[in-house]
C-alpha positions in Angstrom: 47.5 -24.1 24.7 44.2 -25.2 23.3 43.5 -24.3 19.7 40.8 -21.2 20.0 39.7 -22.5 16.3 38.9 -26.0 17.0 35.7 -26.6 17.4 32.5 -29.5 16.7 29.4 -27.8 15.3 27.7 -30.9 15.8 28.0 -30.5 19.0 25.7 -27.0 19.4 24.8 -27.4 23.0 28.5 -27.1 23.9 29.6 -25.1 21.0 31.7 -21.9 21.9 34.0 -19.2 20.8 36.3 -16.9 22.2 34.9 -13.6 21.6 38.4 -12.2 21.8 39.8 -14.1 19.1 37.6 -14.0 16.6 37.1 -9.9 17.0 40.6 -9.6 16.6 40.3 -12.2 13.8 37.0 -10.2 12.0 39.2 -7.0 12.6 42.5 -7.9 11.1 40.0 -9.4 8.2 37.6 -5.8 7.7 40.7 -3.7 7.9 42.9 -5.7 4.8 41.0 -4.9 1.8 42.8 -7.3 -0.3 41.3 -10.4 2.8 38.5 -8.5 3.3 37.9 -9.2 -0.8 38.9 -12.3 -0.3 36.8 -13.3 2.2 33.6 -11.9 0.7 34.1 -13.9 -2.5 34.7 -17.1 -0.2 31.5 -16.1 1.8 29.2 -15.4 -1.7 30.5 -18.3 -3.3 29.9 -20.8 0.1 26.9 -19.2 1.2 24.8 -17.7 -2.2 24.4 -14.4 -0.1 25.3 -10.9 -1.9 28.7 -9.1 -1.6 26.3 -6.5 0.4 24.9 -9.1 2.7 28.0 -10.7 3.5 29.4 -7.3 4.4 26.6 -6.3 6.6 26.9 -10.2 8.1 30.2 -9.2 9.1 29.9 -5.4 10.5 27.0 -7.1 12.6 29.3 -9.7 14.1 32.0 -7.4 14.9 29.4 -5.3 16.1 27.9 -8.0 18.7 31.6 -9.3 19.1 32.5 -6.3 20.6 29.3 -5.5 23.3 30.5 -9.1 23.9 34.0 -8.5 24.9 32.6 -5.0 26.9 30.9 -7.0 29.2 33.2 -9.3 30.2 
């Protein structure tokens, strides 16, 4: 089975994910509030963005990840 997770982002023409898997992923993620911390911090500290930013970056994506997996 191909890793789901292993991906080039130089390569953006070809560059996909599986909707599926990263939903479940975001989900498991938003509903741990100890991971969900976690991953805020992470986020903050990598990207500069505020603890409110990041969280509204990541409702959005689920968000879109989930019309995603609807339509398929």
């Amino acid at each position: 089975m191909e890793n789901d997770f292993d991906f080039d982002l130089e390569d953006r023409e070809n560059f996909r994910i599986n909707p599926e898997v990263w939903l479940h992923t975001l989900l498991a993620i938003a509903g741990d509030k100890e991971k969900k911390a976690e991953t805020v911090r992470q986020m903050v500290q990598n990207t500069g963005f505020s603890p409110e930013q990041v969280q509204l970056i990541i409702r959005t994506t689920i968000g879109i990840l989930i019309n995603q997996t609807r339509a398929n």
